[in-house]
Backbone as CSV, one residue per row, in Angstrom:
resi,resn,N_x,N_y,N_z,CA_x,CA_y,CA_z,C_x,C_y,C_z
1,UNK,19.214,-8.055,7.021,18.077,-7.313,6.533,16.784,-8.068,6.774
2,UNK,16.682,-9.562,6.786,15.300,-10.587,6.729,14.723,-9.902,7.852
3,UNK,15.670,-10.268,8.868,14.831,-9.918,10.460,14.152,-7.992,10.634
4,UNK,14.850,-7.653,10.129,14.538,-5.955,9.803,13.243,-5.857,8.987
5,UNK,13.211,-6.430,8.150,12.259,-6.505,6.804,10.677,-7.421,7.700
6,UNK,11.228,-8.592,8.399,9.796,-8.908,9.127,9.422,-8.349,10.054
7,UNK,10.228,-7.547,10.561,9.801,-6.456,11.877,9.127,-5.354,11.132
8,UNK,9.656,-5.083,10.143,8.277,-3.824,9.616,7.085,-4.448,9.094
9,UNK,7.236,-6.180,8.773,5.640,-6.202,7.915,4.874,-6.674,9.215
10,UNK,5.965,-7.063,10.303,4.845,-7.454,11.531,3.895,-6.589,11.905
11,UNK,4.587,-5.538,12.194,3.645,-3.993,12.615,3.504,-3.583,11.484
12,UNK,3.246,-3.704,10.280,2.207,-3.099,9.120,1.240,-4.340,9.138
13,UNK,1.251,-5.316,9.462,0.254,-6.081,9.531,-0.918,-6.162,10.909
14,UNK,-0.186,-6.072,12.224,-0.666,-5.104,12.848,-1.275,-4.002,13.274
15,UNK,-0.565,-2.661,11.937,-1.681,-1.562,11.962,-2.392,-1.650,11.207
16,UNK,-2.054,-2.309,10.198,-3.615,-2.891,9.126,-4.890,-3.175,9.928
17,UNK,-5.003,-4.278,10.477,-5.963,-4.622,11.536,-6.472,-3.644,12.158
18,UNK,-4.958,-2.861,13.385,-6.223,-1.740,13.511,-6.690,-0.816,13.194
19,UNK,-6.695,-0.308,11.906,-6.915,0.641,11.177,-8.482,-0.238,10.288
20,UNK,-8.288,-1.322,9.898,-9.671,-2.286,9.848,-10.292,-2.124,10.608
21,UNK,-9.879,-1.988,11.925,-10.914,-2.379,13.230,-11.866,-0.913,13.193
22,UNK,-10.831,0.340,13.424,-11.381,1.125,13.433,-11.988,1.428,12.693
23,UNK,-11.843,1.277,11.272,-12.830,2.222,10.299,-14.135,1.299,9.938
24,UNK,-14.119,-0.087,10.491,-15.206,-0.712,10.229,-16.383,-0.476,11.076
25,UNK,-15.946,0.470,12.302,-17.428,0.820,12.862,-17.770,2.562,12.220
26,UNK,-17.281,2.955,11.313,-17.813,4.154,10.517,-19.413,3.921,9.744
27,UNK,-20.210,4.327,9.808,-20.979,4.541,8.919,-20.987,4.651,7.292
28,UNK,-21.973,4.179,6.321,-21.512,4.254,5.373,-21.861,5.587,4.480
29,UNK,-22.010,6.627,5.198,-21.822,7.976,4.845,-20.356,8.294,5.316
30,UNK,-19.260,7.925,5.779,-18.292,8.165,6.004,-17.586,7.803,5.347
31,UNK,-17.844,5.889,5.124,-16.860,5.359,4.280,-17.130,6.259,2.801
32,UNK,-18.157,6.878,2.376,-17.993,7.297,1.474,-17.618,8.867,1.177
33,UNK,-17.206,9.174,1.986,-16.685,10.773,2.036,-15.415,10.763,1.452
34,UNK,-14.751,11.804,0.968,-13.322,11.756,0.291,-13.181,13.478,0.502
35,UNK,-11.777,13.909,0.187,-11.506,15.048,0.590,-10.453,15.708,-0.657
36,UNK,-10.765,16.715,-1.024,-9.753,16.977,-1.919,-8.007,16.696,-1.502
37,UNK,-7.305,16.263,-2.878,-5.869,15.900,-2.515,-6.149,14.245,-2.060
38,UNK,-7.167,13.738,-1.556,-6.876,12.623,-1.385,-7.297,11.075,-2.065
39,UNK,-6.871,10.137,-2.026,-7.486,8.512,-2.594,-8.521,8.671,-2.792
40,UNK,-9.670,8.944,-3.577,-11.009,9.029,-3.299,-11.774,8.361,-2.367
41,UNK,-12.537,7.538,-1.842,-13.394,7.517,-0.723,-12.774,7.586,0.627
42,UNK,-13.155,7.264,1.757,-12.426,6.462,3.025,-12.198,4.918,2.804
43,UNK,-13.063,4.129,1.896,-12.938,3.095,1.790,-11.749,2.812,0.433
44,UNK,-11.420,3.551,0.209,-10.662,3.377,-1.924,-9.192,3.126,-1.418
45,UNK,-8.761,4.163,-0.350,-7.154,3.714,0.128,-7.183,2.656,0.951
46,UNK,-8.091,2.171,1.457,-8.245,0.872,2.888,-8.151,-0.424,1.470
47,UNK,-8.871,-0.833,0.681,-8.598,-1.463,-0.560,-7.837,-1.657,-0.909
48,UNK,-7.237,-0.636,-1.588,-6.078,-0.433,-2.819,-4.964,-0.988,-1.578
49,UNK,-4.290,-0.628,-0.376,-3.516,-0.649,0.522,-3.216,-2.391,0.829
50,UNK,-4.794,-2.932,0.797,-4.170,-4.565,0.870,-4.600,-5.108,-0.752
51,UNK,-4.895,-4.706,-1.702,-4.413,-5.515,-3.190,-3.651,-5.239,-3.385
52,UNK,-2.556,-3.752,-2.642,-1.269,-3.954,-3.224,-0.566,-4.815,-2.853
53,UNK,-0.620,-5.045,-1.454,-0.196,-6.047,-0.774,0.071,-7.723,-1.299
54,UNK,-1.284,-8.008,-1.942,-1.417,-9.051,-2.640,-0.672,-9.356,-3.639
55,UNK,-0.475,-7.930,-4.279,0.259,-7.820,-5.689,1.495,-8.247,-5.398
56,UNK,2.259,-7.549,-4.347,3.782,-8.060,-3.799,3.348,-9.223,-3.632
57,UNK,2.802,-9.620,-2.810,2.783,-11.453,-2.345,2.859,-12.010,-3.775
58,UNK,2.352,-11.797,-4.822,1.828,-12.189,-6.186,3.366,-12.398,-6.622
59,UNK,4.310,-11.353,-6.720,5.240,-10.889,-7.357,6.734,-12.662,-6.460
60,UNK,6.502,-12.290,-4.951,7.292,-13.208,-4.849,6.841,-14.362,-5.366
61,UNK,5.894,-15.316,-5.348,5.281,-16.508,-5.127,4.910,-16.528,-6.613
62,UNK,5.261,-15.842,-7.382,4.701,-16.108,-9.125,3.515,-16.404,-9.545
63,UNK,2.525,-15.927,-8.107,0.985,-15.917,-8.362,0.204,-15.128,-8.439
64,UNK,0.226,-14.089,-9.369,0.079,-12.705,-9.282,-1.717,-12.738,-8.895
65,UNK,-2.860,-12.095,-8.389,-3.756,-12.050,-8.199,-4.504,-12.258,-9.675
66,UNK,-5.466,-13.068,-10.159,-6.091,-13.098,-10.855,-7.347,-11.994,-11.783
67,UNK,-7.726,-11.008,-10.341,-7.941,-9.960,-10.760,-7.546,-8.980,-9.799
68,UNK,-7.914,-7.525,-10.461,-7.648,-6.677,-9.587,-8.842,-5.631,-8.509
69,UNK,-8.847,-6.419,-7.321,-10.053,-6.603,-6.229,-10.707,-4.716,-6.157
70,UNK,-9.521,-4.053,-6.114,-9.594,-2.662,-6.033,-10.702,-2.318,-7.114
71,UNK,-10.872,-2.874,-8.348,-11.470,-2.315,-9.537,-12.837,-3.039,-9.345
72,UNK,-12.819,-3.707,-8.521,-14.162,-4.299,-7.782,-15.100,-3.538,-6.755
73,UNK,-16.191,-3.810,-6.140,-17.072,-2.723,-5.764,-16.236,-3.288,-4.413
74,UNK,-16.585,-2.241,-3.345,-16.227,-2.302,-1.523,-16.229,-4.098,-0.826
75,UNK,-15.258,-4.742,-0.595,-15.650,-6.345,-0.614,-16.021,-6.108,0.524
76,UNK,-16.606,-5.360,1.298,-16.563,-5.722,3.183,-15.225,-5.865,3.760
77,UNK,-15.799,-5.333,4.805,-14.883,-5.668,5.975,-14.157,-6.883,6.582
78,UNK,-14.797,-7.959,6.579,-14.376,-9.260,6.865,-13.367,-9.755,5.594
79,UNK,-13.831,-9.564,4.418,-12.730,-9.809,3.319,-11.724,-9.338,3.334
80,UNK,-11.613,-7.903,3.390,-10.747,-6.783,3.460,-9.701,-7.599,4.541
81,UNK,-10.073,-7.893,5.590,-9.290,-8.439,7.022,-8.551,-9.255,6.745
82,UNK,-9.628,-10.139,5.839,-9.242,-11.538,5.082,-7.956,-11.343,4.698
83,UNK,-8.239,-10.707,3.549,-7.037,-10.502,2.634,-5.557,-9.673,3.067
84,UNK,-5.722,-8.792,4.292,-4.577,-8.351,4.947,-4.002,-9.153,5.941
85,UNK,-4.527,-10.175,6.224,-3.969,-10.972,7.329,-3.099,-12.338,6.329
86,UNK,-4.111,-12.887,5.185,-3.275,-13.778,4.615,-1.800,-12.880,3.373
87,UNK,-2.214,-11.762,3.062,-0.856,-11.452,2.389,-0.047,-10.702,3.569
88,UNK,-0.404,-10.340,4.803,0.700,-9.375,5.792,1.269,-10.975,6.529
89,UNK,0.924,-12.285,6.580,1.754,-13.469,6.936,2.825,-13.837,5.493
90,UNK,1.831,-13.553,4.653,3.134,-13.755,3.845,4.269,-13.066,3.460
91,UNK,3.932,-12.205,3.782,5.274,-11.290,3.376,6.347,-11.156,4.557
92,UNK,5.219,-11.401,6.023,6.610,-11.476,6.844,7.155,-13.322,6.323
93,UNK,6.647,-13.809,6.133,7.557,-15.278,5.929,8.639,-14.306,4.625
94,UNK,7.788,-13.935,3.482,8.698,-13.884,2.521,10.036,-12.648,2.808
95,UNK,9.989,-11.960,3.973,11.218,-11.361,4.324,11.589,-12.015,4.724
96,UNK,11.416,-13.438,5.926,12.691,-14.450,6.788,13.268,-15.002,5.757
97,UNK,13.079,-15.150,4.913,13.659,-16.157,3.998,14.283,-14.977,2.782
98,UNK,14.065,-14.024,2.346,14.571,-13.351,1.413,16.014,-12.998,1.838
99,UNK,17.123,-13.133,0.536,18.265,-12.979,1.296,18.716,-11.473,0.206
100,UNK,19.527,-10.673,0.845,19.994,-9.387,-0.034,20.655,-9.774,-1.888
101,UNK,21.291,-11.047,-1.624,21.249,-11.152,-3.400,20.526,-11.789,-3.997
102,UNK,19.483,-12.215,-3.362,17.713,-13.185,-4.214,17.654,-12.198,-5.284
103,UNK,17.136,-12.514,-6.421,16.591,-11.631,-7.470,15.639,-12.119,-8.099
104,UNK,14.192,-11.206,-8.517,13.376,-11.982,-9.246,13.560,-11.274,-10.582
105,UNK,12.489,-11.914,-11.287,12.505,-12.029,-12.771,10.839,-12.014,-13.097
106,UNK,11.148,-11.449,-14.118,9.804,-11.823,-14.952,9.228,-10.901,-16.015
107,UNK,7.676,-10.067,-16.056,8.080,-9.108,-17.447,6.613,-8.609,-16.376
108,UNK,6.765,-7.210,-17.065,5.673,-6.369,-16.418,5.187,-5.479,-18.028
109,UNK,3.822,-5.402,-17.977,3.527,-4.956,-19.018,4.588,-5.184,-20.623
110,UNK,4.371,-6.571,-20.505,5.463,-6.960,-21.760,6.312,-6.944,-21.519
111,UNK,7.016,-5.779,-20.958,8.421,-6.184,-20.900,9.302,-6.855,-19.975
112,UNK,10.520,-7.725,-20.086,10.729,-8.255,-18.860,11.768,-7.303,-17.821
113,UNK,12.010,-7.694,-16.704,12.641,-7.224,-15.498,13.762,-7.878,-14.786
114,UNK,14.501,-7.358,-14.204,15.035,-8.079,-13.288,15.489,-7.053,-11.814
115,UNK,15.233,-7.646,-10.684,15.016,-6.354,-9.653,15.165,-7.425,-8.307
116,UNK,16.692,-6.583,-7.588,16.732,-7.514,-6.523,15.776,-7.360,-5.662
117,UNK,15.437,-8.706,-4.825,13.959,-8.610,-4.273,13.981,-7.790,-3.404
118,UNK,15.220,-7.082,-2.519,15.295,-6.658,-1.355,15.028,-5.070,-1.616
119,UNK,14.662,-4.776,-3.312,13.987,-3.278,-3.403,12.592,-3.750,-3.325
120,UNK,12.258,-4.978,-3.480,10.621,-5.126,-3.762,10.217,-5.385,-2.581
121,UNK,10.823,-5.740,-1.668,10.144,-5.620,-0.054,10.471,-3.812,0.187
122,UNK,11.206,-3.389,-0.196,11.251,-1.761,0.236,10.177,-1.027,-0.305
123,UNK,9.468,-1.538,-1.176,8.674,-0.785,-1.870,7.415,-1.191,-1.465
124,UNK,7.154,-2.328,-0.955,5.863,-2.902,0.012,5.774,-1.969,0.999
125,UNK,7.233,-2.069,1.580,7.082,-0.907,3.112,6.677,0.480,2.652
126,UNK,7.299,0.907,1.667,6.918,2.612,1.625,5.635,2.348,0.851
127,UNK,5.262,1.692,0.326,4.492,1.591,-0.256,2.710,1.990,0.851
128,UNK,3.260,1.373,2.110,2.296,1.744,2.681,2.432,2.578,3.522
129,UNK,3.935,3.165,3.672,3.858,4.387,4.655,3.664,5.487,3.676
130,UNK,3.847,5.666,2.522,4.038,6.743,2.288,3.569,6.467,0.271
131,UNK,2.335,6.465,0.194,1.878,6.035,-1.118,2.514,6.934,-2.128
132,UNK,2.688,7.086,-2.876,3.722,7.430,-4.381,2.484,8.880,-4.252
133,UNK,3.350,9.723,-5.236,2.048,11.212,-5.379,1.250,10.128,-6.771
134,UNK,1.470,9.589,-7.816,0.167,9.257,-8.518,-0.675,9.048,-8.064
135,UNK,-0.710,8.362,-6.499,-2.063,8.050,-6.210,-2.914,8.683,-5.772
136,UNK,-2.463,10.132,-5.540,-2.704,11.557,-4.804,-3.825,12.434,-6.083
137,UNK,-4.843,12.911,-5.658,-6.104,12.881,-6.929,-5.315,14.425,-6.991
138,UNK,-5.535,15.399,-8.360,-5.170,16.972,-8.953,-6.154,17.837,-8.140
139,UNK,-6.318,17.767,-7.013,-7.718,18.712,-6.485,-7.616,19.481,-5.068
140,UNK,-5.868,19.207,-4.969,-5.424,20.201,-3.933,-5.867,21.374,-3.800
141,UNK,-6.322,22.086,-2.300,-6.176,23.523,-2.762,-4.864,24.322,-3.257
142,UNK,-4.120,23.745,-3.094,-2.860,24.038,-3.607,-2.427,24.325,-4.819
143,UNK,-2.797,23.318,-5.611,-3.105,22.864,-7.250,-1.799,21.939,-7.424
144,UNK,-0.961,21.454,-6.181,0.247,20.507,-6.429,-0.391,19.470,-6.613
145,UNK,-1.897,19.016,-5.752,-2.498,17.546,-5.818,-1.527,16.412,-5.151
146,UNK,-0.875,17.144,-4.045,-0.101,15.728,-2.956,0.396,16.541,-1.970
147,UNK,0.534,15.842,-0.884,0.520,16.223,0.467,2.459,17.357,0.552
148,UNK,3.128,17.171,-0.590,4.326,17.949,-0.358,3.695,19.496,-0.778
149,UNK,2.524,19.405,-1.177,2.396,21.401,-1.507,2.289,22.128,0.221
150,UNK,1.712,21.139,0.785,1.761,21.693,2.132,3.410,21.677,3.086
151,UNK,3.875,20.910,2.722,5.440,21.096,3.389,6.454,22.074,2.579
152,UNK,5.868,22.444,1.013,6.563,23.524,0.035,5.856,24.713,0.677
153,UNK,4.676,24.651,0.902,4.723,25.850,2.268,4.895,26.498,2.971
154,UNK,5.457,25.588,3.989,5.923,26.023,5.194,7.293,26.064,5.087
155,UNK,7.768,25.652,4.117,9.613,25.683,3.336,9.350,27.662,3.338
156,UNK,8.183,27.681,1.990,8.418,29.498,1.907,7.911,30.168,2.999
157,UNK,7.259,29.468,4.139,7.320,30.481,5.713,8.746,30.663,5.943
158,UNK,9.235,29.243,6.378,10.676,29.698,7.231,11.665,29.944,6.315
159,UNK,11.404,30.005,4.960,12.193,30.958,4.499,12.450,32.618,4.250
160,UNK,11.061,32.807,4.743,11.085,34.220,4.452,11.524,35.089,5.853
């Protein structure tokens, strides 16, 4: 699984960058546009996408981020880079070395946990392919507020 697990954070660390690259020559009438159903700004999911990142790095290494950067105003672009290049190296190290029965420990909102690590690298990965619906804003035209009202859709096309 290690070698599997650093082959996806290689190329999520990879499209991080260029997805940095690209959106850093947007204007800042763009970065600030948002669309119903989605993360609020252009800049709010580019953020949130590498402090989560951090947060996992946090979670293996028992150094959880001190604050939370997202709840902070836009850090720039060069930070932003910053911060996806030093937690997307760590996490591919922390897949070579993670083995399928490692388990961490510790307590999340008070309470404690225990969770083999090899769901907490799975959840880094989907985490950025495919963000959870909470993070999905109630303002669909749909009124589902996440990207499945549009595939419950096209379910009742080809069903009918």
């Amino acid at each position: 699984m290690a070698s599997t697990a650093a082959e996806l954070f290689r190329h999520n660390l990879w499209a991080s960058l260029r997805l940095l690259d690209a959106c850093s020559k947007l204007g800042e009438d763009d970065l600030a546009a948002s669309a119903p159903g989605t993360y609020g700004a252009v800049r709010d999911p580019l953020t949130h996408l590498v402090t989560s990142e951090a947060r996992y790095v946090g979670e293996f290494t028992r150094r959880p981020p001190e604050t939370r950067p997202e709840d902070l105003p836009f850090a720039g672009f060069d930070a932003i880079r910053t911060s996806a290049t030093v937690s997307g190296e760590a996490l591919i190290e922390i897949a070579e070395r993670t083995q399928a029965a490692d388990v961490l420990r510790g307590t999340y909102r008070g309470a404690p946990y225990e969770i083999p690590s090899s769901v907490l690298l799975i959840q880094a990965i989907n985490h950025r392919y495919g963000a959870p619906r909470p993070h999905r804003q109630h303002s669909h035209p749909a009124g589902r507020g996440d990207a499945g009202a549009g595939r419950h859709r096209l379910r009742e096309r080809s069903n009918s």
